[in-house]
GUMIVO-229584 format. One record per residue (C-alpha): x, y, z; residue in three letters. Coordinates in Angstrom, 3 decimals. Example, Ala and Ser with C-alpha at 12.3 -4.5 7.8 and 13.67 -1.06 7.14 Angstrom:
12.300, -4.500, 7.800, ALA
13.670, -1.060, 7.140, SER
REM end
This chain:
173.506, 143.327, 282.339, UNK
173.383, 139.663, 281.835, UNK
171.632, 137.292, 284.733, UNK
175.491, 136.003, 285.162, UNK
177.012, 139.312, 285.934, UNK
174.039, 140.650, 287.944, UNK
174.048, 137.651, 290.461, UNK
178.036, 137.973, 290.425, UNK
177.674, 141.805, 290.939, UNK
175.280, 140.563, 294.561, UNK
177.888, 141.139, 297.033, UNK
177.538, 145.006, 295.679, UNK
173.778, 145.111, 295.085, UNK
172.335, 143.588, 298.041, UNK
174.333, 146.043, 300.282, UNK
173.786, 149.007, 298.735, UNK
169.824, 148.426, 298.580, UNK
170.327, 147.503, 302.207, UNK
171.605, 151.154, 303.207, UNK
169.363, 152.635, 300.722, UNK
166.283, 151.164, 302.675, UNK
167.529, 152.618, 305.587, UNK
168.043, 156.138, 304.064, UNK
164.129, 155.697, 302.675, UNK
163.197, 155.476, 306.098, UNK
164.147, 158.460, 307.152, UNK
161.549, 160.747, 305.870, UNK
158.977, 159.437, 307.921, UNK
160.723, 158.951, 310.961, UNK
162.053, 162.388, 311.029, UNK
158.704, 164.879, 310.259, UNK
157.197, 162.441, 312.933, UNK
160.133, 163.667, 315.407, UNK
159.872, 167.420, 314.165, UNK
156.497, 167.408, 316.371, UNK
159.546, 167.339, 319.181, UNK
162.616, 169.174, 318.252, UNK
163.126, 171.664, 315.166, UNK
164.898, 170.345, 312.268, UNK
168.309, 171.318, 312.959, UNK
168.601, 170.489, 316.033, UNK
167.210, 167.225, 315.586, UNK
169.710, 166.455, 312.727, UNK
172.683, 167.354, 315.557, UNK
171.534, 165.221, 317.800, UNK
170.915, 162.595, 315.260, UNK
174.315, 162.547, 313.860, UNK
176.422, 163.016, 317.489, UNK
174.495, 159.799, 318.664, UNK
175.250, 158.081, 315.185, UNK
179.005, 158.653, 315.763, UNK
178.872, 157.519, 319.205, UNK
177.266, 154.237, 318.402, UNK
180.146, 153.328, 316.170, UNK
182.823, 153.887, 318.511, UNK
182.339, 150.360, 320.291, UNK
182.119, 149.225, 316.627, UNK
185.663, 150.278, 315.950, UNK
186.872, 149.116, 319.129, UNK
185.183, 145.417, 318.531, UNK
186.960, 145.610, 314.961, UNK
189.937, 146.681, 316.029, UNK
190.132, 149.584, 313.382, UNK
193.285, 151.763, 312.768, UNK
191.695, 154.725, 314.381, UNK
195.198, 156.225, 314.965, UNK
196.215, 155.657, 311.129, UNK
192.774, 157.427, 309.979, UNK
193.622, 161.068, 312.042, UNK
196.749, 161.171, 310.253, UNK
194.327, 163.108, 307.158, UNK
192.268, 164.733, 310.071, UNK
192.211, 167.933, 307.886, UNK
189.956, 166.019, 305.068, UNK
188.271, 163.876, 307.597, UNK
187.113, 167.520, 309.031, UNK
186.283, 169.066, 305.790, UNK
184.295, 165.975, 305.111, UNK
182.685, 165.931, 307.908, UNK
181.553, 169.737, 307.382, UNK
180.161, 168.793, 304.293, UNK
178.715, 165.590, 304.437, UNK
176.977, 165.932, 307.821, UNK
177.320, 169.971, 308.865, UNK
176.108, 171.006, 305.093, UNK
174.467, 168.200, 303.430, UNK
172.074, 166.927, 306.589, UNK
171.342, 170.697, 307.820, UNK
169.979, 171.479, 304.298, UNK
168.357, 168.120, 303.998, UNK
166.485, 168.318, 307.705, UNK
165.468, 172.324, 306.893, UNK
164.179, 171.642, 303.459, UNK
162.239, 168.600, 304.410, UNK
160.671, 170.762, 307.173, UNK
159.460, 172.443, 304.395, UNK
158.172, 169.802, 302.286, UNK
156.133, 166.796, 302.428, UNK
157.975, 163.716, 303.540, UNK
156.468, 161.694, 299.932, UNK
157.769, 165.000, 297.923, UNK
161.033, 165.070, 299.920, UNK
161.900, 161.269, 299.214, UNK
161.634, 161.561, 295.408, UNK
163.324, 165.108, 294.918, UNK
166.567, 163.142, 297.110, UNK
166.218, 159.862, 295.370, UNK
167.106, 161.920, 292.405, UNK
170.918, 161.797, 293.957, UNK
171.768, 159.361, 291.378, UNK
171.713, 162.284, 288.475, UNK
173.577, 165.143, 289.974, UNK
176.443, 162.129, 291.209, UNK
176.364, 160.987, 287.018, UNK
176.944, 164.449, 286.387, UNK
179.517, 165.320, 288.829, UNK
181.763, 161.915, 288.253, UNK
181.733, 162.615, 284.493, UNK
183.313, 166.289, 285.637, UNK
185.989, 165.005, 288.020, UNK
186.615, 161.386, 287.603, UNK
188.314, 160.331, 284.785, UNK
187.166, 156.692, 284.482, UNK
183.476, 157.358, 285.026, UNK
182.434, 159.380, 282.017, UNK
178.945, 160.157, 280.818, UNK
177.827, 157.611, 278.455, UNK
174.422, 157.757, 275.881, UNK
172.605, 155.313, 279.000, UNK
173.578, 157.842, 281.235, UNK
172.359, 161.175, 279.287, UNK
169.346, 159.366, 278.540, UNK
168.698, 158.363, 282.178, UNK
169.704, 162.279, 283.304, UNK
167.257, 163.810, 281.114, UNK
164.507, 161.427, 282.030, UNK
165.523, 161.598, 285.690, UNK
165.419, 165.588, 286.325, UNK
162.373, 165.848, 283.929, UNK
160.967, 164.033, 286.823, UNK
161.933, 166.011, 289.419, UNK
160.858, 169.131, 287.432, UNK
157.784, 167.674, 287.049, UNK
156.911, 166.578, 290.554, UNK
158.360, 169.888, 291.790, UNK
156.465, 172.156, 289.605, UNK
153.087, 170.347, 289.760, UNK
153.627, 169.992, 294.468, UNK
155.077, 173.790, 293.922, UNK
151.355, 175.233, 292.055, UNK
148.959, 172.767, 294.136, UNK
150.731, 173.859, 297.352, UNK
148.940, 176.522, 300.091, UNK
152.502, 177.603, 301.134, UNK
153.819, 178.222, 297.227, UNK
157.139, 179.751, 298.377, UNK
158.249, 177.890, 301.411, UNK
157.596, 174.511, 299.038, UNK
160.137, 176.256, 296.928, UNK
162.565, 177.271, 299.303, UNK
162.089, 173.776, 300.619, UNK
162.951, 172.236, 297.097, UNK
165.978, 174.481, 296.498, UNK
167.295, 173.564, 299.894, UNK
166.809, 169.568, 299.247, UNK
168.547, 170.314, 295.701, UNK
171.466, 171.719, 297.582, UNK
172.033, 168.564, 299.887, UNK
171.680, 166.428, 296.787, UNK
174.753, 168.546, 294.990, UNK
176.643, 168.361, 298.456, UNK
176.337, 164.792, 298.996, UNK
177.356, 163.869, 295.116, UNK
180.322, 165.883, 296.146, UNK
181.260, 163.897, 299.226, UNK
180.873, 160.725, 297.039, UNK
183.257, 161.766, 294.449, UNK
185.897, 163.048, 297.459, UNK
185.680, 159.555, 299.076, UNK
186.679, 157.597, 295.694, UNK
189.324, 160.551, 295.358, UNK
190.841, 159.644, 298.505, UNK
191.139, 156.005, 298.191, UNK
195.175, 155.968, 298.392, UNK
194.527, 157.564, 302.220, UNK
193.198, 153.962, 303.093, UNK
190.779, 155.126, 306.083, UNK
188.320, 152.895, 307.289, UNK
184.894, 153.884, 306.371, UNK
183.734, 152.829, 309.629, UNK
186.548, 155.842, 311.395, UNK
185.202, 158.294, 308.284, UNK
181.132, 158.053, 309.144, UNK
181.447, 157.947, 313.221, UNK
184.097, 160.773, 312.565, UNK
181.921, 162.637, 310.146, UNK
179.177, 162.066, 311.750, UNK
179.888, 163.215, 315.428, UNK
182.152, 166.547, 314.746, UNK
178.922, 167.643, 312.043, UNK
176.132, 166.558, 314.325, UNK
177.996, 169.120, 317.082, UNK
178.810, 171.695, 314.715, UNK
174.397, 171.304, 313.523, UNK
173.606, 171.206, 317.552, UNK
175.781, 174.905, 317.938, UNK
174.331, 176.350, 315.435, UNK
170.659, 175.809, 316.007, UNK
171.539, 177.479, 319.165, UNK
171.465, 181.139, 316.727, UNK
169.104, 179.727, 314.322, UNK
166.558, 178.009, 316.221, UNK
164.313, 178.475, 319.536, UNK
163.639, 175.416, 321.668, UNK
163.086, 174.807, 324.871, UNK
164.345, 171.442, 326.900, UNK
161.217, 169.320, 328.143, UNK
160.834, 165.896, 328.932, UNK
160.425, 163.893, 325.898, UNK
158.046, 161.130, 325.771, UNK
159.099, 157.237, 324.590, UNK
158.750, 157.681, 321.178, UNK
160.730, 160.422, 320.486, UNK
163.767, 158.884, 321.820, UNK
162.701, 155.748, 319.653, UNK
162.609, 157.393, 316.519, UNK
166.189, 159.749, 317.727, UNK
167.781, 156.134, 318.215, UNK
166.859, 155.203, 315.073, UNK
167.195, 157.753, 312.910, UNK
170.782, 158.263, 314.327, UNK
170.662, 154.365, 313.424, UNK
170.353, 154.787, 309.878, UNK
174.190, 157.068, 309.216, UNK
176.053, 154.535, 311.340, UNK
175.100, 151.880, 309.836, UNK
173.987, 153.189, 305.519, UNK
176.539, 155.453, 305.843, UNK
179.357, 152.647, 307.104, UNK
178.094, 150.312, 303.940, UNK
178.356, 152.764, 301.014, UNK
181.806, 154.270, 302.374, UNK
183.135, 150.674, 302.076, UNK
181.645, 150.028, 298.507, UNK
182.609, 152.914, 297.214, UNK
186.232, 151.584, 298.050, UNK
186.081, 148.567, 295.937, UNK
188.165, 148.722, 293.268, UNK
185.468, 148.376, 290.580, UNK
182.618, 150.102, 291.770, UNK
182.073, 152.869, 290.017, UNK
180.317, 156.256, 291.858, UNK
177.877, 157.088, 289.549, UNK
176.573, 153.312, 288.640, UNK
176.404, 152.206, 292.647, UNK
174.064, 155.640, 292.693, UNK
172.048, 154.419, 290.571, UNK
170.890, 151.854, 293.646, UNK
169.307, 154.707, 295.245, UNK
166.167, 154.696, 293.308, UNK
164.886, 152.362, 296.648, UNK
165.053, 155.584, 298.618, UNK
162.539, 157.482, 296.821, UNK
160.443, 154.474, 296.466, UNK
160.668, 153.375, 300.112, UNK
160.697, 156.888, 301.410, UNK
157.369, 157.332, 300.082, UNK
155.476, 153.993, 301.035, UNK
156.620, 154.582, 304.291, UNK
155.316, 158.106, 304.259, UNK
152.301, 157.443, 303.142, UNK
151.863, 154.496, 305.695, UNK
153.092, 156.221, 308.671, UNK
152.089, 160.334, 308.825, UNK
148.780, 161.482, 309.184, UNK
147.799, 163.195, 306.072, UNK
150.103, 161.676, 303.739, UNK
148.535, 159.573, 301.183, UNK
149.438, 158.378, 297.778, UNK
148.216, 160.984, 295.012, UNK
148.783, 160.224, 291.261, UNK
151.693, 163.431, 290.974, UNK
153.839, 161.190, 293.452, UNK
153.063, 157.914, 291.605, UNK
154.232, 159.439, 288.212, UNK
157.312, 160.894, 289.905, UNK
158.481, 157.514, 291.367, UNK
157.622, 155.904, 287.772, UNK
159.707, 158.751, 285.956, UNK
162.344, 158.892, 288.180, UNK
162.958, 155.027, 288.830, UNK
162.722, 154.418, 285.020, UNK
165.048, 156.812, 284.620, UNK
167.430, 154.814, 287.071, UNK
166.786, 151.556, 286.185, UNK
167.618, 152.477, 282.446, UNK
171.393, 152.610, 283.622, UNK
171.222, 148.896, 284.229, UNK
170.793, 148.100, 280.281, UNK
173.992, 147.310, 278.302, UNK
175.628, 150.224, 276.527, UNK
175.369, 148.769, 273.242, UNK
171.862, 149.113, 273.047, UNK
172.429, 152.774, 272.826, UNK
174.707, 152.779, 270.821, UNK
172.503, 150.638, 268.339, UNK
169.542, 153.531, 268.872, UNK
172.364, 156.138, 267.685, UNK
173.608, 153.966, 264.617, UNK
169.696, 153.964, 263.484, UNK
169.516, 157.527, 263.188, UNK
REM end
């Protein structure tokens, strides 16, 4: 990518890193408010706050809420998905991991979304740059995960834990794809996330009812600090990437590629925030394999090509 084209492609990047800073610093935040409320739970609340928080948002921007429950039938199934499926699995699996491990197995999004476009979208097909980026990218995560999996005290519930964080990465490549899908519906991001995200954080809250035991207690300040802002982080990351994923030339699996500052974030902010959480040098090659990996999708095709001509 030349200088010219990256500062003309600025109105793209400097959102998307926005919401992907946001999304980093959700690792922390959240294992700090598990101390509180159990994962699931605390992902229903999360997301039923998030959607309320947008609704003076639509009303200030006067947005066609009307014209988006015409396609209330894949606004629901999205909403199942996205927030229901994708967040449950997310909140129980990084209950089971360490917030640092957590960041860089999900900031490995970008991989399973290259994947999935090149399966379903026909003008977003796998290229050499992005095989080469795959294959670094998951020998990363296989690496981190099987090195955190042997060292850990808890061998099998780090497992489960990884498996489950897999699974929300697979989900939420899905829900990607179905938003550029559904461009011709024309609903306003803004009406998709507070949508998506209040009718999944209710459907999270009922079922840690059968799945979890809590009991209500007063909560002290910081919990509802760290609730306000983790439900903070879907209305507003959730709001940006909805919208660029609607520009006509954005592709899905290249504005992915962005979310190699989640891992990276996720992980400083881990590391500077919960006790017992430091850096180690398994995490620091992770982040090196798995960024590289990312930031390899930024070099021009032809270079690749080149490498193939060689042999």
């Amino acid at each position: 990518m030349s200088i010219f084209a990256f500062m003309k492609s600025l109105h793209v990047i400097l959102p998307a890193i926005i919401a992907c800073l946001l999304w980093g610093s959700a690792f922390a935040v959240a294992k700090t408010a598990f101390e509180y409320v159990p994962p699931i739970l605390l992902s229903g609340m999360r997301f039923t706050l998030a959607g309320l928080l947008l609704i003076p948002v639509m009303a200030a921007m006067k947005v066609d809420l009307r014209g988006a429950l015409k396609h209330w039938r894949f606004m629901l199934l999205f909403a199942i998905l996205q927030t229901f499926l994708q967040y449950g699995l997310f909140f129980m699996g990084l209950n089971k991991v360490p917030a640092a491990t957590s960041a860089i197995i999900i900031g490995a999004g970008p991989l399973f979304v290259a994947i999935m476009a090149h399966l379903t979208l026909k003008d977003d097909k796998m290229t050499l740059r992005k095989l080469f980026s795959i294959i670094l990218g998951l020998s990363g995560v296989v690496f981190i995960s099987l090195t955190k999996g042997e060292m850990s005290a808890g061998g099998s519930q780090f497992w489960s834990g990884v498996t489950l964080l897999i699974l929300s990465n697979i989900i939420g490549s899905y829900t990607n794809i179905m938003v550029v899908k559904k461009k011709q519906y024309n609903i306003s991001p803004i009406a998709l996330t507070s949508f998506a995200n209040f009718t999944g954080g209710i459907l999270l809250i009922l079922a840690s009812l059968f799945v979890e035991e809590f009991t209500f207690r007063p909560f002290p300040g910081e919990f509802y600090l760290q609730l306000f802002w983790l439900a903070l982080i879907p209305a507003g990351a959730f709001s940006i990437w909805y919208t660029l994923l609607r520009k006509p030339k954005v592709k899905v699996s290249e504005l992915n590629m962005w979310k190699f500052v989640v891992p990276v974030s996720g992980v400083l902010l881990s590391w500077l925030i919960i006790p017992g959480e430091h850096p180690d040098l398994i995490s620091i090659l992770g982040i090196i394999i798995i960024t590289a990996s990312l930031l390899l999708l930024q070099l021009p095709e032809k270079y690749f090509h080149k490498v193939k001509n060689l042999k």
